[in-house]
N, C-alpha and C positions, 0 to 999 in steps of 0.2 A: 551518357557518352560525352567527352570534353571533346573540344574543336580538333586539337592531334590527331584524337582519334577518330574524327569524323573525316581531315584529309585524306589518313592514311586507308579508308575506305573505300574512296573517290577515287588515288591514284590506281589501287590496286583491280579495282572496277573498270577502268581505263583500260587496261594492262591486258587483264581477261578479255575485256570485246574486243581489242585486236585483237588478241590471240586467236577468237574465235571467228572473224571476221578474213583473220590469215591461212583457214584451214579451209576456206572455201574462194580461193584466190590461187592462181598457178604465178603468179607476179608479182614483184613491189604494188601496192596498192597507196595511191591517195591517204584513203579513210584511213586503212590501219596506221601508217605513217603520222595523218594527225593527231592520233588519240594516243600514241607511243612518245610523242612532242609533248603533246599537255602531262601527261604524267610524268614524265622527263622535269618539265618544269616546277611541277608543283614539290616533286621528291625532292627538289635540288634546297626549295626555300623551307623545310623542315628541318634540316638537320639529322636524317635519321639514316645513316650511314647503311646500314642493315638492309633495309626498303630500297636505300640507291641502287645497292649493287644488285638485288633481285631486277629492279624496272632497267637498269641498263644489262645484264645478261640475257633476261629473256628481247629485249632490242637487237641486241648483237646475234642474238639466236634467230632472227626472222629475218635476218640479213644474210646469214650463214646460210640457213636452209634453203634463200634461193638465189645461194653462189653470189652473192655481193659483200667479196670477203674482203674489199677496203673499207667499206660505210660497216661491216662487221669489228674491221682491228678496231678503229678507234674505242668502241665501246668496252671491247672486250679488254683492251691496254689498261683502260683506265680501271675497270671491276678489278685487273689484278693488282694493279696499285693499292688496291683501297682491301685488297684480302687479305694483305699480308700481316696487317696489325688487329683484324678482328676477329672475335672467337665466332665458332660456327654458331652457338647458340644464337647469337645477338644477327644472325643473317636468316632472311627471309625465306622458306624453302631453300637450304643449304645444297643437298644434293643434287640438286638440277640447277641451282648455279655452279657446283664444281665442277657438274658434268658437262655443261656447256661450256664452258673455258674449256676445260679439256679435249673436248673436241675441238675446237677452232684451234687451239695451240697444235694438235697433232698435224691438220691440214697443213697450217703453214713452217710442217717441220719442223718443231718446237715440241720433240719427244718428250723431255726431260720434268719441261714446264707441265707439259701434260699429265705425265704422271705423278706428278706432285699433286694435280685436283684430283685426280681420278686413286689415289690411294687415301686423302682427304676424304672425298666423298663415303670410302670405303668404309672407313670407321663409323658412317653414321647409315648405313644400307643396314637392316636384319639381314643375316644369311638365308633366311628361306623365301626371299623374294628375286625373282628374276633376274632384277637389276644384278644382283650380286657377282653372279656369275658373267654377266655382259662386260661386268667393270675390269673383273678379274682378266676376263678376255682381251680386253682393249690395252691393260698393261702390258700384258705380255708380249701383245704386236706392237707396241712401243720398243719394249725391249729387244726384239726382233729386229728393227728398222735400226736401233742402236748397235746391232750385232753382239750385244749381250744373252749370247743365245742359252749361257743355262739358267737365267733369272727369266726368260721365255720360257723354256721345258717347263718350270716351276709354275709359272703362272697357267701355262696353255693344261695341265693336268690338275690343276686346281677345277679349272674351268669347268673341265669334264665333269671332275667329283660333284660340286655343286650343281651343276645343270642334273646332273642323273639324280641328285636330292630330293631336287625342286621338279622332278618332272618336266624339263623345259627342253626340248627337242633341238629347236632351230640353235640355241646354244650351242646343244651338245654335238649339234652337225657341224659349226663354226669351229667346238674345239676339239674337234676331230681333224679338220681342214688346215687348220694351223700348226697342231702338234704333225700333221704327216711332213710340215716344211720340214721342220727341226729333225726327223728321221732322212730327209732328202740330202740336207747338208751330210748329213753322215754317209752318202751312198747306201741305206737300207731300204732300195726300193719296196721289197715284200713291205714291209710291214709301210710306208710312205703311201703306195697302192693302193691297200686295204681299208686306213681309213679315209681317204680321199671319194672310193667308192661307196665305204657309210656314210661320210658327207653327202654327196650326191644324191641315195638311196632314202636319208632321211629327209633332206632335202626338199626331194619331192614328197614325201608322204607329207607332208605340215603346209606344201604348197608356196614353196618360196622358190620360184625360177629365176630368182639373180643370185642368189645362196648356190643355187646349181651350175650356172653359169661360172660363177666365178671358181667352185671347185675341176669342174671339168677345164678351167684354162689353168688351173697346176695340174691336174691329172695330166693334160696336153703335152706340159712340159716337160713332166715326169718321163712320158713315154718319149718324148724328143731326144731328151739326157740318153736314155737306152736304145736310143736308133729302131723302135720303133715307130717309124712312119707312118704305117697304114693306121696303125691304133690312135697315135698323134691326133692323122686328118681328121679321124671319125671324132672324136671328143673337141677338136678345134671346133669341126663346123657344126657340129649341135651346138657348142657356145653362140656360134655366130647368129644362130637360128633366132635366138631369144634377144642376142643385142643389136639386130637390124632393126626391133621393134622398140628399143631404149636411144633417144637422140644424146641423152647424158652420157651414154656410154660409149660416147668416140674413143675414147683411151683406151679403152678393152680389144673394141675392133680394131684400131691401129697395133695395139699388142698381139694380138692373133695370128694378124695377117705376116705381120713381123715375123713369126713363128712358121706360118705357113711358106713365105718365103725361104725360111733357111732350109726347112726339108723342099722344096722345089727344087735349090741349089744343089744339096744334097746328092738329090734323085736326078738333077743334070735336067730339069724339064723345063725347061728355055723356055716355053711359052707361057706355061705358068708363073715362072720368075718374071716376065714381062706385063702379062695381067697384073699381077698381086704389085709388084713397082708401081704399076702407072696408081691402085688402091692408095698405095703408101703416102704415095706425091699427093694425093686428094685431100686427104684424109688430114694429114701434119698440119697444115694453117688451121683447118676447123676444129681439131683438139686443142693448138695455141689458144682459141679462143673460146670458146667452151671449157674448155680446164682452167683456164686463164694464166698456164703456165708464167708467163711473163710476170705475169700482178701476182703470185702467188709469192714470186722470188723476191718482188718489190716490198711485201708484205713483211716476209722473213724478214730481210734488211732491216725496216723497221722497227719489226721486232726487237734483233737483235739491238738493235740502236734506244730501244724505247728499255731494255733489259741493262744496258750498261749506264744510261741516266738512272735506271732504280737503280741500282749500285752505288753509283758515283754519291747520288744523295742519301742511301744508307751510309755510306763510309762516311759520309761530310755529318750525316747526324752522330754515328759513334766518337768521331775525333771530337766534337763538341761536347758531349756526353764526357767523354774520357776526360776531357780539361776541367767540365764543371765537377768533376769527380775528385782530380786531382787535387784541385784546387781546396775543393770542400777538405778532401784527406788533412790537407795542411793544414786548415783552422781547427779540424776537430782534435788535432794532432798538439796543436799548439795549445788548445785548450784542456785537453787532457794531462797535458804536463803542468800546465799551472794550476789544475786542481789536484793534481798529486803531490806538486810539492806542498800547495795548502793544507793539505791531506797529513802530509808527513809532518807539517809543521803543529798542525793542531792536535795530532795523535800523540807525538813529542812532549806535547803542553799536558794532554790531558793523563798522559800517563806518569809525569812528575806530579800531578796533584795526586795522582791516584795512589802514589810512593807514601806522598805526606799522610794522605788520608788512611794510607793501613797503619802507619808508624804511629799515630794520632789514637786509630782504634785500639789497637794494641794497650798504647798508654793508657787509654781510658778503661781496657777488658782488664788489665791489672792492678789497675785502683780500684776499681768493682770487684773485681776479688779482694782485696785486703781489706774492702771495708765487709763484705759478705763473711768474711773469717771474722774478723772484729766483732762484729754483730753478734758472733753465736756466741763469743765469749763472755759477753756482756750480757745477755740473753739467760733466762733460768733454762734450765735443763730440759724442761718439759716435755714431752711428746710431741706435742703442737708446735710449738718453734723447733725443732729439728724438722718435723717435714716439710713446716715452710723456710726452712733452711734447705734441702735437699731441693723441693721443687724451684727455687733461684736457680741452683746448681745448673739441674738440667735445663731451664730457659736458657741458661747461659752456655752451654755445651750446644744445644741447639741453634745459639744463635753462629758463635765459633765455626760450627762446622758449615752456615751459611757462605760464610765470609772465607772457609777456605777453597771452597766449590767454586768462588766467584775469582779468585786468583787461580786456581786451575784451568779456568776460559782463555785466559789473559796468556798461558802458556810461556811466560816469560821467564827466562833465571832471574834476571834484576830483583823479581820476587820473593828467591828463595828464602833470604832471611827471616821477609813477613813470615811467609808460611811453616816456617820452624818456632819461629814466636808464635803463633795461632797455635799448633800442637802442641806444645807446652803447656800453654794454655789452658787447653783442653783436661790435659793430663792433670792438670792440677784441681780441677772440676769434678774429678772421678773420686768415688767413694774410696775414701784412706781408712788403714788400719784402723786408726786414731777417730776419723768419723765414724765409721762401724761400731766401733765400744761404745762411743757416746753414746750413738743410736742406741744399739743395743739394749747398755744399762737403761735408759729413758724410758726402752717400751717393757721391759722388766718389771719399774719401777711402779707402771701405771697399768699393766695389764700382768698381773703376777700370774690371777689362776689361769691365765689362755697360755703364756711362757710355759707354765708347767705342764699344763695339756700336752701341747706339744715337744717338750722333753719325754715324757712321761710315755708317752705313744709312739713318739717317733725319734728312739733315744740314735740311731743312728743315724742320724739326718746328717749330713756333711754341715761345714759351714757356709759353703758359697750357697746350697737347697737354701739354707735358714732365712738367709741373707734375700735370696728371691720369695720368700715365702712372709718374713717381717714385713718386710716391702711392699708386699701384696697386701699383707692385712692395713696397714695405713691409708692405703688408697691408690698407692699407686700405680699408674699405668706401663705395659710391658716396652712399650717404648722409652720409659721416662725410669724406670727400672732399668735397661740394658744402658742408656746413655749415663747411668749414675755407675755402673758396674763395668764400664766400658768395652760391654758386649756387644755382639747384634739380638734384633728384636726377634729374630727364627732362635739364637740359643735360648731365651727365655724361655719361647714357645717348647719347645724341646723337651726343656728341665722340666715346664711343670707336666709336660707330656709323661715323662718319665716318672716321675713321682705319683701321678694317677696311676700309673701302670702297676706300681713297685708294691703303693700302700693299698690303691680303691677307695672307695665310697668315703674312706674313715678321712682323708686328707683331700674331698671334692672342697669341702667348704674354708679351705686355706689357699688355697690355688683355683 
């Protein structure tokens, strides 16, 4: 284990006993706060980006958790600075930092940002784990509070699906509770009713009486919207039941009674509208301060203020970016023109030698032929000098046909002349009448009883057969035979297919 890794040990060790030291703590705590400092410290002199934003979200998260949501923003500001350019991989437990940001961003009204970590986080949850469906959840009440109510529908019946997957009850009570909003806006009390009641009902079977609470204060409302009263009171004050016993839940009790006022007014009961008032007046400073309504607004501000510097400084990095782009554009621009004209100029050059050099070959394939003609004539007649006549031939056809292939690349007309010179060429390479009789006579001459063999046996042989057939018996090969007869090497193949066919066995040993 090298030293990095021995730090990043230490911080992380840090990090966990607060954590675990903050789970038996109802307060800011001294101890935890030190050991959240020192690892703070030590991540910062690593360099390990990944590791920072784990040890400052889970900070910002122990400050959130007991509602110290200014010693929360800072940290949580900075994690989202530093999330924007790294991949999840490279972040330390990814999902419970997304989802800590995401929570803090929702508290302080910052829907948007929220759901940006919390569909982030989304991708890296399995679907058969809890979490999934909570996440899912939490979007949709984002898009809810945005009044994007059918990208909530979407989500809140997601919710359900999954929680009913997963087996996860309090879930699927939550997305029963949400989704009855989305039918309330609609005026479909029936079905808004219903599952506010399975909220409720599940509710309590899994043992979550603030899950209950909170349902029975929409159910409340439900029945207010429908001037049900008496049903109103009954589900108001079983709320109340449970959050006389919750000091964090002044906001609920102040929305309640709110509620309970309007039906007093309603129902014209003066004295109850005077009780529940004088509640209200009690109640409003201690929710100020406990909700921290004020600081939460303060918050936002910041927010939004801490949201238009990351802006300002992405746009000030893109215009810079864009210049060093430009700019680049223009050299590589300028430098690409001056290797194309180089380009042109040297392609220019090299395809004028390339002129000289067919015009040069040429000259030289046609003195090699006139001394190759010369030669035979100077030459005794023999067998043996004719086919080392013939086999010249074909090197020399061979190599012609090289050289017309390679001007065919070049795709040029400028060329065309070579390449009519090279076919002629060619053509003049190719076994002539006047070569053939030579031949002919020569292997007559020296191989009398096999010529007669083969009259004799095979009086019907055409002359082009004979012609592949002498040829053969000399030695030579069906390549070098089709380039001497200016065939392809499949008609060889062919002909002497055919004359197997024709004669048999009796002409295996000629072909």
């Amino acid at each position: 284990m090298n030293e990095s890794q021995r730090k990043d040990i230490q911080i992380i060790s840090k990090v966990l006993l607060a954590n675990l030291y903050a789970k038996k703590t109802k307060d800011i705590s001294n101890k935890c706060t030190k050991l959240y400092d020192e690892a703070l410290l030590l991540v910062k002199q690593t360099n390990n980006i990944g590791l920072q934003i784990w040890v400052e979200s889970e900070i910002g998260f122990y400050f959130y958790k007991f509602y110290k949501y200014d010693d929360a923003s800072d940290y949580f500001f900075n994690v989202s600075r530093l999330l924007i350019d790294i991949p999840n991989e490279n972040i330390v437990d990814p999902i419970s930092v997304l989802k800590y940001n995401a929570y803090f961003f929702t508290s302080i009204n910052e829907k948007k940002i929220s759901n940006l970590y919390l569909k982030r986080a989304l991708t890296l949850t399995p679907k058969t784990q809890n979490d999934y469906a909570a996440m899912l959840n939490a979007i949709g009440c984002n898009y809810f509070s945005l009044k994007e109510y059918e990208l909530a529908n979407q989500y809140f019946n997601e919710t359900i699906l999954y929680a009913k997957k997963n087996s996860d009850s309090l879930r699927l009570a939550k997305g029963f509770g949400d989704l009855a909003q989305i039918y309330l806006l609609n005026k479909d009390f029936v079905n808004a009713e219903r599952l506010l009641l399975d909220d409720i009902q599940i509710s309590r079977n899994v043992k979550n009486p603030k899950n209950v609470m909170f349902a029975q204060i929409r159910l409340g409302n439900l029945y207010l919207e429908e001037k049900k009263y008496n049903q109103a009171k009954e589900v108001f004050n079983s709320a109340l039941s449970y959050i006389s016993t919750q000091d964090k839940l002044k906001k609920c009790e102040l929305d309640v009674n709110k509620a309970l006022l309007s039906i007093a007014i309603s129902e014209k009961n003066n004295v109850q509208e005077l009780t529940l008032l004088r509640k209200i007046e009690i109640l409003r400073p201690i929710v100020d301060t406990i909700d921290g309504a004020e600081l939460l607004k303060k918050i936002s501000w910041k927010s939004k203020n801490e949201i238009a510097n990351w802006k300002f400084e992405s746009e000030k990095i893109k215009l810079e970016k864009a210049s060093f782009m430009k700019t680049t554009f223009i050299i590589i621009s300028v430098l690409l023109l001056c290797l194309l004209i180089l380009f042109v100029f040297i392609y220019k050059r090299r395809f004028k030698l390339q002129q000289v050099n067919y015009e040069n070959s040429i000259l030289s394939a046609q003195l090699k032929q006139l001394k190759i003609e010369k030669a035979l004539i100077e030459a005794n007649d023999s067998l043996k000098s004719i086919k080392s006549y013939l086999i010249e031939k074909n090197n020399k056809i061979v190599q012609l046909e090289s050289e017309i292939q390679e001007l065919a690349v070049t795709s040029k007309t400028d060329v065309s002349k070579e390449k009519i010179e090279l076919d002629k060429l060619i053509s003049s390479h190719l076994m002539t009448d006047e070569n053939w009789l030579m031949f002919k006579n020569s292997f007559i001459k020296e191989e009398p009883q096999l010529y007669n063999y083969i009259k004799t046996n095979f009086s019907d042989l055409s002359e082009s057969n004979l012609r592949i057939v002498l040829l053969h018996k000399i030695g030579l090969k069906n390549q070098e035979i089709a380039n001497l007869l200016g065939i392809t090497i499949h008609g060889v193949k062919k002909a002497k297919q055919r004359l197997r066919l024709k004669y048999g066995e009796s002409i295996e040993e000629l072909v």
